[in-house]
VMD Tcl script that draws the C-alpha trace (Angstrom):
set ca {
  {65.15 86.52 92.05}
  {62.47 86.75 94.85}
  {63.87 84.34 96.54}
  {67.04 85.66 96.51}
  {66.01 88.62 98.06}
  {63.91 87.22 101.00}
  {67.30 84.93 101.70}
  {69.36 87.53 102.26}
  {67.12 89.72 104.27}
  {66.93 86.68 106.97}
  {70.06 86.56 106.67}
  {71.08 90.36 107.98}
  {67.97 90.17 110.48}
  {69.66 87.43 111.93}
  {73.45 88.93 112.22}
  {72.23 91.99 113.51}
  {69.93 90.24 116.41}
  {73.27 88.37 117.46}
  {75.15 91.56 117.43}
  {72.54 92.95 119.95}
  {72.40 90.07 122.10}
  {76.50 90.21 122.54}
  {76.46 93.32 122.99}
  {73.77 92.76 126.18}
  {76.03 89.89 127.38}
  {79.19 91.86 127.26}
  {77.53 94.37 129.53}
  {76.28 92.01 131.92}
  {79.60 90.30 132.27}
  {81.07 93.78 132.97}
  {78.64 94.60 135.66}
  {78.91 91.35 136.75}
  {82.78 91.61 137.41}
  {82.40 94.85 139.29}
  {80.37 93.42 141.72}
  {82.71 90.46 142.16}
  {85.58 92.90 142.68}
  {84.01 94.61 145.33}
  {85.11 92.40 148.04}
  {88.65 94.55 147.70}
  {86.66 98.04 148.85}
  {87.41 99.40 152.59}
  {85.26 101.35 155.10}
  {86.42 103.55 157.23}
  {83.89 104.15 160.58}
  {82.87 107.12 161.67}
  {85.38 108.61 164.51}
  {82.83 111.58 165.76}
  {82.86 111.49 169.53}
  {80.93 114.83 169.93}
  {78.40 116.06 172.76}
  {75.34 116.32 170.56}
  {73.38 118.21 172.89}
  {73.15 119.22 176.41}
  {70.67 120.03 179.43}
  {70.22 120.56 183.11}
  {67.37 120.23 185.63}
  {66.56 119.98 188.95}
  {63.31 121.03 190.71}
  {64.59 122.88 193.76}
  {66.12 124.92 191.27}
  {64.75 127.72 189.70}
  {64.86 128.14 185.77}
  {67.42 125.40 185.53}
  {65.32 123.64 183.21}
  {65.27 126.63 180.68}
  {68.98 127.33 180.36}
  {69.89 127.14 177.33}
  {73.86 125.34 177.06}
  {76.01 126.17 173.75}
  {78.21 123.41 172.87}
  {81.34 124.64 171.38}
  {82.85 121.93 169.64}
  {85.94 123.55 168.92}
  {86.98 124.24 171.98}
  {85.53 121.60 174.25}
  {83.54 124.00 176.06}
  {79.85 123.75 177.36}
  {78.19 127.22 178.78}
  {74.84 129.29 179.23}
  {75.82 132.72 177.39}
  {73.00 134.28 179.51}
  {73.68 133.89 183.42}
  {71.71 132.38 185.79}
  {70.37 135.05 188.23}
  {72.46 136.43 190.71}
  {72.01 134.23 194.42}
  {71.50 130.93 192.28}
  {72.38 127.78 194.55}
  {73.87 124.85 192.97}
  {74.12 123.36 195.98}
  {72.93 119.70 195.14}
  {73.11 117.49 192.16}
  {71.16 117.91 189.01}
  {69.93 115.70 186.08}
  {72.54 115.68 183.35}
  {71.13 114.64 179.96}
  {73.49 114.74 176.89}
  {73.33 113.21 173.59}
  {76.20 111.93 171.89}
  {77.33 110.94 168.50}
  {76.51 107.07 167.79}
  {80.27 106.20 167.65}
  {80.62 106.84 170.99}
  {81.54 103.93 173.07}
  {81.88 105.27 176.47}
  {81.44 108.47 178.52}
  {83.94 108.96 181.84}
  {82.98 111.75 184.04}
  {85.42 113.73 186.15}
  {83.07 116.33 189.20}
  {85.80 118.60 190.62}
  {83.52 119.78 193.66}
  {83.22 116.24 195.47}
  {86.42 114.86 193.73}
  {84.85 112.32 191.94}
  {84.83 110.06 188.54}
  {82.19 108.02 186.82}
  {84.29 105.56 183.72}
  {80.69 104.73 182.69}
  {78.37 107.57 183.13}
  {74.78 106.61 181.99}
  {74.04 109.57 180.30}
  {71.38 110.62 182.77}
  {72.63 110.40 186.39}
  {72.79 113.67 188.73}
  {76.19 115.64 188.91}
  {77.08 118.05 191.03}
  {77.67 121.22 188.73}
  {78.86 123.61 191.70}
  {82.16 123.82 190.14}
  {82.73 123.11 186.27}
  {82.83 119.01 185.42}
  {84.83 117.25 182.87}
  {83.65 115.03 179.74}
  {85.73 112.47 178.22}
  {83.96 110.89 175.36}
  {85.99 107.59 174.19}
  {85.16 105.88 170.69}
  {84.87 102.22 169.56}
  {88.51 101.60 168.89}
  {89.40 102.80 172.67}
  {91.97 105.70 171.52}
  {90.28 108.55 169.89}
  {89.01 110.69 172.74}
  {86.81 114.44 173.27}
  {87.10 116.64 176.21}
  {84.53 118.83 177.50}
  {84.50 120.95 180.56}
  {80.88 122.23 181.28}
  {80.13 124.84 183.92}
  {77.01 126.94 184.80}
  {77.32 130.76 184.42}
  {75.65 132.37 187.35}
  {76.16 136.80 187.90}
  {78.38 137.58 190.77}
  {76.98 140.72 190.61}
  {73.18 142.50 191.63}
  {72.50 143.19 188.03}
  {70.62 146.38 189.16}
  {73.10 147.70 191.36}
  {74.55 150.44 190.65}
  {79.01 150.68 191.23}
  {80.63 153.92 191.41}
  {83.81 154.53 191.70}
  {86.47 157.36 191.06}
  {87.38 157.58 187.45}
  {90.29 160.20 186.97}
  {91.42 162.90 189.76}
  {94.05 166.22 189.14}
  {92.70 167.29 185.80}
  {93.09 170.62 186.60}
  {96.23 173.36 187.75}
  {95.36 175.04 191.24}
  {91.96 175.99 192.67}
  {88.93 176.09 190.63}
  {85.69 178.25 190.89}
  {83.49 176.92 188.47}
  {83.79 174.48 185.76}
  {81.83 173.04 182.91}
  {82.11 170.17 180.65}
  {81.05 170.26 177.03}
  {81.37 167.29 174.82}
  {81.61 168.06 171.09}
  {82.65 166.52 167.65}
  {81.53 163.37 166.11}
  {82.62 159.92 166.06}
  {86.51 159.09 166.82}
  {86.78 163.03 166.99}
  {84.00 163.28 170.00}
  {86.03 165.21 172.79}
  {85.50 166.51 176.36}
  {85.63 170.35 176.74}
  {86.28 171.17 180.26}
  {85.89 174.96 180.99}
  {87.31 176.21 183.88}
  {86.84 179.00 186.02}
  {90.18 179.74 188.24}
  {89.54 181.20 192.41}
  {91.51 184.27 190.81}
  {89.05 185.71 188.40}
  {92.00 187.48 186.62}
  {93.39 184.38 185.30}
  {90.86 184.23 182.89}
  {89.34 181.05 181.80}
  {91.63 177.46 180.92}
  {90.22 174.98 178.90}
  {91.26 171.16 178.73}
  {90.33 168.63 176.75}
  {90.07 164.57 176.32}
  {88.49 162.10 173.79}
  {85.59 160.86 175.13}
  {86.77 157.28 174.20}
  {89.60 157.96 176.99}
  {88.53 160.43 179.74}
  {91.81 160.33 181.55}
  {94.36 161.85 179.80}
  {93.81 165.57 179.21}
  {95.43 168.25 177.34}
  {95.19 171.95 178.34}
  {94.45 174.37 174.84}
  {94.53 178.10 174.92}
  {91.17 179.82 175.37}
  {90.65 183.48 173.99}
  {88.30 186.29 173.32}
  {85.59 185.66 176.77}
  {85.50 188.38 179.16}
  {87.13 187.33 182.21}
  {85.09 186.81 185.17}
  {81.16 187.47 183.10}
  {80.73 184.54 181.29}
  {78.04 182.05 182.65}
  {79.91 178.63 182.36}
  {77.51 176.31 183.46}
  {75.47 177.61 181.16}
  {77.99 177.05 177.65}
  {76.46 174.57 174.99}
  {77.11 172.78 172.21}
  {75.01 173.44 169.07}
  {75.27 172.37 165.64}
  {78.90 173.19 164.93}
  {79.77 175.37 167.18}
  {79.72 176.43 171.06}
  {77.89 179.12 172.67}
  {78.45 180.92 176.13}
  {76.32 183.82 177.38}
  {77.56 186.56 179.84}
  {75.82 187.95 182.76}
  {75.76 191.10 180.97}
  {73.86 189.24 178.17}
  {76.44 189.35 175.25}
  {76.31 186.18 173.35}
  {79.63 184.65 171.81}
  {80.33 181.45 169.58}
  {83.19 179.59 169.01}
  {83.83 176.78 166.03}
  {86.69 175.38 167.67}
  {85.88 176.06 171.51}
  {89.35 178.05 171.65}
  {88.92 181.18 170.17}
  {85.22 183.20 170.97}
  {84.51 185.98 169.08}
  {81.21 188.01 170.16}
  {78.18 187.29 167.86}
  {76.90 190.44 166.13}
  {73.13 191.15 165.91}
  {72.02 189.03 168.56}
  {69.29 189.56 171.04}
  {69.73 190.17 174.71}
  {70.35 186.74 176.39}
  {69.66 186.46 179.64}
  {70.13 182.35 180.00}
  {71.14 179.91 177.62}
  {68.39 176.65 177.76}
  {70.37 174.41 175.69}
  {70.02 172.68 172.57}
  {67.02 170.51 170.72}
  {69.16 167.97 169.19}
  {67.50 166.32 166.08}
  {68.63 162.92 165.19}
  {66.62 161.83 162.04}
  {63.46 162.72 163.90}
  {60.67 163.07 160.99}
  {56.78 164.67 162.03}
  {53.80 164.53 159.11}
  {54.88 167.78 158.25}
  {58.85 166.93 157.54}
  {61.60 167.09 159.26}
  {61.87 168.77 162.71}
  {64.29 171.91 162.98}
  {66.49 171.99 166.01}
  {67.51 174.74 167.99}
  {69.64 176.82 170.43}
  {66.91 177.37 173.57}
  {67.02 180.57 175.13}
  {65.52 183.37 177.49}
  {65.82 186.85 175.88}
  {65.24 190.09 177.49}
  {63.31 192.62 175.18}
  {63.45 195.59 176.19}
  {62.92 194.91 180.33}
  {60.54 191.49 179.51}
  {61.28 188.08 179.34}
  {60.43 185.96 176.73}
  {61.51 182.76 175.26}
  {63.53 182.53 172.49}
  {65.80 180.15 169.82}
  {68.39 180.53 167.45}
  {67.95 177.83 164.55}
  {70.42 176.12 161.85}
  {70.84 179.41 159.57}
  {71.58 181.62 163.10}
  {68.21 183.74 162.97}
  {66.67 184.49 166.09}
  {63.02 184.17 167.17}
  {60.60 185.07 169.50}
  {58.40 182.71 171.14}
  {55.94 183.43 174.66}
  {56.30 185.31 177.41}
  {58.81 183.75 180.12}
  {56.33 181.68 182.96}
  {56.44 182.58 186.67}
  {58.65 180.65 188.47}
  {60.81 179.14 185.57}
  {64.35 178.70 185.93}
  {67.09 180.96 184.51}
  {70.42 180.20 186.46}
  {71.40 176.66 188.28}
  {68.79 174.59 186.22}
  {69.69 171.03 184.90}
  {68.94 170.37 181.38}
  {68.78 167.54 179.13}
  {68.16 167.03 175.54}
  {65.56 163.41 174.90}
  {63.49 162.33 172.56}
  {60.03 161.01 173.62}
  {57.08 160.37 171.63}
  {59.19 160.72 167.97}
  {59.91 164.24 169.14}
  {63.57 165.59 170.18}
  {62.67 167.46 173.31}
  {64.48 170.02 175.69}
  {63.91 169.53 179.69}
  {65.44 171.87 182.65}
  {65.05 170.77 185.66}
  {64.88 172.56 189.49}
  {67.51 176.05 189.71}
  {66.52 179.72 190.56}
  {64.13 181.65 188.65}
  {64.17 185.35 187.88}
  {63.71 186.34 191.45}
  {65.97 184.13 192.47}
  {64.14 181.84 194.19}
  {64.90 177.87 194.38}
  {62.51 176.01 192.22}
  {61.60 171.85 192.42}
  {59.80 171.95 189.01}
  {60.41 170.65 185.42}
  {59.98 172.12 181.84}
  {60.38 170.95 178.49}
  {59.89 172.55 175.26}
  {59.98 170.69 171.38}
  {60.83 174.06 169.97}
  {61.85 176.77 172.09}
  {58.92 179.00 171.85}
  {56.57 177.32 174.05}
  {57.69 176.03 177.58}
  {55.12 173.47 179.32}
  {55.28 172.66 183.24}
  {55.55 169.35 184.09}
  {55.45 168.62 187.46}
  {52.32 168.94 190.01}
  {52.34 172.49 191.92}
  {50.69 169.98 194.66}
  {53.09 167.43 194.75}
  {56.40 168.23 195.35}
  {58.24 165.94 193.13}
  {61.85 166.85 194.75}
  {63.08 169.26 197.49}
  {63.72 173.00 195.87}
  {67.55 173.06 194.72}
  {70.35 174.30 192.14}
  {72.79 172.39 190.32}
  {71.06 168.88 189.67}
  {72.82 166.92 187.01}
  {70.14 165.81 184.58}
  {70.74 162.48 181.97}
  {69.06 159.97 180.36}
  {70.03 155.84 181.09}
  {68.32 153.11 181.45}
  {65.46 154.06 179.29}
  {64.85 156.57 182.45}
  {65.46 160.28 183.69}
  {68.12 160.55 186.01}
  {68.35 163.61 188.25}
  {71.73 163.54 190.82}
  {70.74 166.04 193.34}
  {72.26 169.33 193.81}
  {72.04 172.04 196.58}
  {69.55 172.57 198.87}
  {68.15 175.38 200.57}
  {70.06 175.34 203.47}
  {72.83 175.49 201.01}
  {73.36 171.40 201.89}
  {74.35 169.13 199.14}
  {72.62 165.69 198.22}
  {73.80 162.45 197.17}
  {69.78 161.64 196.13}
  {69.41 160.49 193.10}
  {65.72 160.68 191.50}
  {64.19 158.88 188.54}
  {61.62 160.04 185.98}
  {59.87 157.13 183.75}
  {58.07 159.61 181.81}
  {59.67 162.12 180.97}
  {59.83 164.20 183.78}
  {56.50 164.69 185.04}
  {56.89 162.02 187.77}
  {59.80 161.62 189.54}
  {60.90 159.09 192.54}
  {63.40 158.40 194.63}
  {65.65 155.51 193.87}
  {65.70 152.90 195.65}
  {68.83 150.99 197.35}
  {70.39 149.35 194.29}
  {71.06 152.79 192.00}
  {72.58 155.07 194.57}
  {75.54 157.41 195.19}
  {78.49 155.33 197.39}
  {79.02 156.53 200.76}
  {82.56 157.47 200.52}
  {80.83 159.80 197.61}
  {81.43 163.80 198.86}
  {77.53 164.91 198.07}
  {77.86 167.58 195.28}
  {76.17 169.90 192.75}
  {76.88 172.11 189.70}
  {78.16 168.64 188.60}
  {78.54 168.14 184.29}
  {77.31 164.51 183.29}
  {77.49 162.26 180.45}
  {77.02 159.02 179.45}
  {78.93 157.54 177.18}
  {78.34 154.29 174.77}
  {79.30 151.67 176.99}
  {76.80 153.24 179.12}
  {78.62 154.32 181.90}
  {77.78 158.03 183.38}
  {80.47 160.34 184.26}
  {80.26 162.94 186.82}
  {82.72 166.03 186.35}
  {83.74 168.03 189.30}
  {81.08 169.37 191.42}
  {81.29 171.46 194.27}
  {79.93 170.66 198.24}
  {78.77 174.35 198.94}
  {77.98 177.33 196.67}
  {81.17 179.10 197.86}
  {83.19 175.77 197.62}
  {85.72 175.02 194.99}
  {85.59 172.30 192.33}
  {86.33 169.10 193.49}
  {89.33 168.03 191.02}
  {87.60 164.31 190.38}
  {85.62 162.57 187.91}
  {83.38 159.79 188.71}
  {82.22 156.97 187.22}
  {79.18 154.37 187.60}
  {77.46 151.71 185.47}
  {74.30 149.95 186.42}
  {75.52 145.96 186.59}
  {73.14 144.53 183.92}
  {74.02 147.46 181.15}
  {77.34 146.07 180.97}
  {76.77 142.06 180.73}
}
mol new
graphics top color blue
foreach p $ca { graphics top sphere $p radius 0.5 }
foreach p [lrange $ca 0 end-1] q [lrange $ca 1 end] { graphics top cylinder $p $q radius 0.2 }
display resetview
C-alpha cells in the first residue's frame, strides 16, 4: 500500500512540473513572436523647425548684449518687449546666435536693409538688423518650412519728454469769468464737474459735465440754490459724498448731486475752503485715520483753522499762521509717509499779499510751513495748479506779481519742501498761452489735464483743455 502511495505522488509531481514548464515556453514563444513582428512598426520623424532661442551682440553697441528677444512661435515673430533706448544706432552688423530644433536642415536668411540672402546661414554670422530680417527654417524632407521676421524695438520717442497738446476746445456757451473743475463719483460713474462763472454775473452759475473716461463730450445740467455772483468757485471741493462751495460772505452750502445746493445749517463762519484729506485705506498704530473737509473759520473776528469730518461736526484746531494763504492757493491731496496729507501751495494771504510758500496739514488742525523763509523756492504768485505724477509734485505756475502769467513748471521730490525748476524735457509747449487759475487732474493712464485758465486776473477763461503725458508713463 506504501508503495502505492509514493507511485502516485511522483507521478502528480511530475505532471504538474510539465504543466509549469509549458506554460514558461508558451510565454516565451509569445514574446518571442512580438518581437519578430516588429519589423511591420513605422516612425514618423520629428517635423519641429522652430527658433529655439535667440540673441544679439555687438560691442560698439550699448546693452545689445542684454536684450532680452521673445520668440513667439505662433506667429513667427521675434522682438524685445522692452525698447532699446531712444538714439540707439544699428548702424552695422551684429552677431546673430539662434538655436534651432535638431530637425532642422537648413536656415536661409533674407536682410531687407542691404537687400540680401544667405540659403545657408551658419547660425552665427553678423546681420544687419537696421530694418527687421527674415528666417526661413527648412526641415530634412526639404518641404516643411518656418518663417520668422525678427526686428529690434528701439523708442522713437525721449522717454522723459514731456508732449502736450490741445485736448478738447468750446466746452462752454459765451464768455466765462471763472471756472472750476471738480471730479466726483467712483469707478465707471467718475465724472468732470465744470463750474462756470458767466462775464454777466446775473446769469448765475452753468454747470457741465463729462466722464472722466471721455473728457470731450460734455453735457450742460441745471445748477440751483448758489447765490449768484458770491460763491468762491475755485475754491468748491469734493468730499466724501458730497460737494462743498463757500461764499465770500462765508455761508457754506453742500450739494449730493452737484446740481441742487442747499445752504448748510449750523455751520461755522468759513472764510476759505482748504480742501479735502482723502483717506484711502491709510491705517496709523492707533487705527484708522479720519479724513476731513480743511478749512479757515472766522470766530468771532479771528482766524483759526478748522475741519468738518465724516459725521459733518465741526472743529477747531490753531490759530491761522501769518502769511498763510486764503484765496488763489493750489492744493493737493498726497499721501507721504503712510499718512493722507493736505498741501496748498503759493496764493494771497489774509492781507492780501502774494505768497511763494507751502503748507500741509494730516488733519486740519495743525498747519506746518514747508518751505525755507530764506530760500525762495518759487516767485510769489496766485493760481498755481498743484498735482501729483511721476512719483513727484508738480506745480504749473500761475500769476505773477506784475500780474504776468508763467508757463514754469516746478517739481517737488519731497513733498513740497523743496522745489525746482524743471528742466527741458517736462515743460509747457511754446504755442502754450501761459495761464493760471487752471483745474488739473490726472487721470489713470496718467495723462494730466489742464482746464481753462485765464492769461490775466481780469481775463476770461480760455475755452480749452489740455493734455500732456510724460513719454515713458505711457510705454
Amino acid at each position: 500500500m506504501f508503495l502505492l502511495l509514493c507511485l502516485y505522488m511522483q507521478q502528480t509531481y511530475f505532471l504538474m512540473k510539465n504543466r509549469i514548464v509549458l506554460f514558461i515556453a508558451g510565454c516565451c514563444a509569445l514574446l518571442l513572436s512580438s518581437c519578430l513582428g516588429s519589423d511591420d512598426t513605422q516612425y514618423e520623424l520629428s517635423k519641429d523647425c522652430q527658433i529655439l532661442s535667440f540673441s544679439l551682440s555687438n560691442d560698439s553697441i550699448p546693452g545689445l548684449k542684454d536684450v532680452v528677444f521673445t520668440i513667439d512661435q505662433v506667429d513667427g515673430k521675434i522682438f524685445n518687449i522692452d525698447s532699446m533706448p531712444y538714439g540707439t544706432k544699428l548702424d552695422e552688423k551684429v552677431i546673430c546666435t539662434v538655436k534651432l530644433a535638431s530637425t532642422v536642415y537648413t536656415c536661409q536668411v533674407m536682410q531687407e536693409a542691404i537687400s540680401d540672402t544667405l540659403s545657408y546661414w551658419n547660425l552665427e554670422d553678423s546681420l544687419d538688423f537696421s530694418k527687421p530680417v527674415k528666417f526661413v527654417n527648412t526641415l530634412w524632407d526639404g518641404k516643411t518650412t518656418k518663417t520668422y521676421i525678427a526686428q529690434v524695438n528701439i523708442h522713437q520717442v525721449v522717454p522723459d519728454s514731456m508732449v502736450w497738446g490741445v485736448y478738447k476746445e468750446g466746452i462752454t456757451d459765451g464768455a466765462v469769468k471763472e471756472e472750476k473743475v471738480v471730479v466726483f463719483g467712483e469707478g465707471s460713474g467718475e465724472s468732470y464737474y465744470m463750474y462756470t462763472q458767466p462775464v454777466n454775473v446775473n446769469e448765475g452759475y452753468r454747470l457741465y459735465r463729462s466722464a472722466v473716461t471721455d473728457g470731450k463730450s460734455w453735457t450742460e445740467l441745471s445748477v440751483s440754490g448758489l447765490p449768484a455772483g458770491e460763491v468762491r468757485l475755485s475754491q468748491i471741493t469734493a468730499y466724501e459724498d458730497a460737494f462743498y462751495a463757500v461764499t465770500t460772505k462765508g455761508f457754506l452750502y453742500s450739494s449730493a448731486d452737484g446740481q441742487t445746493w442747499s445752504l448748510v445749517e449750523n455751520a461755522p463762519v468759513i472764510k476759505a475752503i482748504l480742501g479735502a484729506i482723502d483717506v484711502d485705506d491709510d491705517f496709523t498704530a492707533a487705527g484708522k485715520q479720519p479724513s476731513a473737509l480743511s478749512a479757515v473759520i472766522d470766530k468771532n473776528g479771528t482766524l483759526v483753522y478748522g475741519y468738518m469730518n465724516e459725521a459733518k461736526e465741526w472743529n477747531e484746531g490753531t490759530l491761522l499762521n501769518e502769511g498763510f494763504p486764503l484765496t488763489g492757493f493750489g492744493n493737493l491731496s498726497y499721501n507721504s509717509m503712510f499718512r493722507a496729507r493736505l498741501l496748498v501751495v503759493a496764493g494771497r494771504d489774509k492781507d492780501n499779499k502774494l505768497t511763494n510758500t507751502a503748507w500741509a496739514t494730516d488733519d486740519g488742525k495743525v498747519w506746518a510751513k514747508l518751505t525755507d523763509d530764506e530760500t525762495a523756492p518759487f516767485d510769489k504768485q496766485e493760481g498755481v495748479a498743484v498735482a501729483e505724477y511721476d512719483d513727484k509734485i508738480f506745480m504749473l505756475s500761475g500769476i505773477n506779481e506784475a500780474g504776468k502769467a508763467s508757463s514754469d513748471i516746478y517739481l517737488s521730490r519731497d513733498g513740497g519742501v523743496n522745489w525746482s525748476l524743471s528742466d527741458t524735457l517736462v515743460v509747457m509747449p511754446q504755442e502754450f498761452k501761459a495761464r493760471g487759475f487752471s483745474s488739473i487732474y490726472v487721470d489713470k493712464d496718467n495723462y494730466m489735464y489742464l482746464f481753462g485758465g485765464k492769461e490775466t486776473n481780469s481775463s476770461n477763461v480760455l475755452n480749452q483743455i489740455w493734455r500732456g503725458r510724460i513719454n515713458r508713463l505711457g510705454f
